[in-house]
N, C-alpha and C positions, 0 to 999 in steps of 0.2 A: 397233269394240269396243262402242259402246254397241249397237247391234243385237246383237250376240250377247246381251249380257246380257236383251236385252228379249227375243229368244226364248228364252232359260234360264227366265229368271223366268214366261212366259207359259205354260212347258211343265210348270213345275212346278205352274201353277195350273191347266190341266187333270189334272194327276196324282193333285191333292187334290181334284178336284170329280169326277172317277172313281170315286174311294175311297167320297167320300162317297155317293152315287150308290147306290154296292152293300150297303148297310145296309138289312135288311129288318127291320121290326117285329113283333110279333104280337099282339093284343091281340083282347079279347074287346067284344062288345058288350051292352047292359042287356037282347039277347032271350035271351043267351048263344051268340049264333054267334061264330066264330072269325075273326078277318080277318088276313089278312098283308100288307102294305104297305109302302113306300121311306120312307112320311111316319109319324112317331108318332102316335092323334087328340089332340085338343087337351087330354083329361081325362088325367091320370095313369093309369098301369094297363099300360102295353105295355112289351113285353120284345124288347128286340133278339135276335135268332134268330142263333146262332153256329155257323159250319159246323163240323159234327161229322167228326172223322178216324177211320179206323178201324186196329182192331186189325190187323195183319198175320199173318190166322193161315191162310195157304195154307202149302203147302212150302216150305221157303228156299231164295232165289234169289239163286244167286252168281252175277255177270256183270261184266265191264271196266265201268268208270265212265262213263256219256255223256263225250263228248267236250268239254261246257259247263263238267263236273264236273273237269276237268284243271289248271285256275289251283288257286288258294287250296284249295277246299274237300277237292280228292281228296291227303293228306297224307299223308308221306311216315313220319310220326313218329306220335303220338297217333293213337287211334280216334278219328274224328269220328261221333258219333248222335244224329239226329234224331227227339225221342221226346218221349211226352208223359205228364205224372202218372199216370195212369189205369191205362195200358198193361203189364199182365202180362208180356207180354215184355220190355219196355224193362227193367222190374223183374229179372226173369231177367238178363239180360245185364248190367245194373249189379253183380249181385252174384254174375256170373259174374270180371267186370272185377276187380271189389272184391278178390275170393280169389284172382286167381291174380298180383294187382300187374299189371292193362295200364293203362298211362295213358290216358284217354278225356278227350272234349271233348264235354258234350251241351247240344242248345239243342231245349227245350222249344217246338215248331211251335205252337201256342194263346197262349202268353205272347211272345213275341215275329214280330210279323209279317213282320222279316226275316229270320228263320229258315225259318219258312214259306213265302215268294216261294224262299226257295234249295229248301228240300225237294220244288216244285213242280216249280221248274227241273231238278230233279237226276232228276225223274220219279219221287217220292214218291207211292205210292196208299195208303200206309199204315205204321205204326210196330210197331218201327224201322226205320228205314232208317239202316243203318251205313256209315261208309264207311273203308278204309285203304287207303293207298297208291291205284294205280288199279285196284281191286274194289269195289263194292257190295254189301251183302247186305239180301238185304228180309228182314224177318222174323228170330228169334235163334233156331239151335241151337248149344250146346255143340259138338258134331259139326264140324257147317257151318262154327264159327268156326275151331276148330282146322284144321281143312283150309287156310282162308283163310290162317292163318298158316304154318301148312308152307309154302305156296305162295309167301309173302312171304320165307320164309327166317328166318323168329324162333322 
């Protein structure tokens, strides 16, 4: 028993030295060039660089849920959406939701990192990525959704 613990505990400390790891700086210098780097320099002034998501605005794509997405996340009850403040759509679809009484579940992919790891896993390229019962839909149309729901039988 006590070895398992030491490999738990050893595994979670390279988990956290990974993470930290993938933190990238940016900061300028007194010639004005620009530099990005893992390390901050030693003077004040750099900005951590945060991966930016994008807008989902191809066509909406309805497909079965990956098969990772089958536990917890692909629900059977509530819309689960994966969305972020910014997002025109996401905005659409919350106040598609809003008007017509669908209960929703959303977890902001930026404000929470494990939201994020899931939206990765579920093969997120962009918001929203919705999910009910086992369908996906990337991207919001009215149209799209109501299909999805015919299909669900609601």
């Amino acid at each position: 028993m006590t070895r398992l613990r030491f490999l738990v505990a050893m595994l979670a400390l390279l988990a956290a030295g990974a993470a930290a790891a993938q933190t990238i700086y940016r900061w300028t210098d007194d010639k004005g060039k620009v530099h990005y780097t893992s390390n901050p320099p030693p003077k004040a002034g750099a900005s951590e660089v945060r991966e930016r998501v994008n807008s989902y605005s191809g066509p909406v794509e309805v497909q079965r849920a990956p098969a990772a997405a089958k536990g917890k996340s692909a629900v059977a009850g509530p819309v689960l959406m994966y969305a972020t403040s910014w997002c025109g759509y996401c905005a659409k679809a919350r106040a598609y939701f809003a008007k017509n009484g669908i209960a929703y579940v959303e977890h902001d992919i930026e404000q929470s990192a494990a939201a994020n790891a899931e939206f990765k896993r579920l093969g997120g390229k962009g918001v929203p990525l919705i999910l009910f019962g086992r369908q996906t839909m990337s991207g919001f149309s009215e149209q799209s959704f109501d299909a999805l729901l015919a299909r669900a039988g609601r």
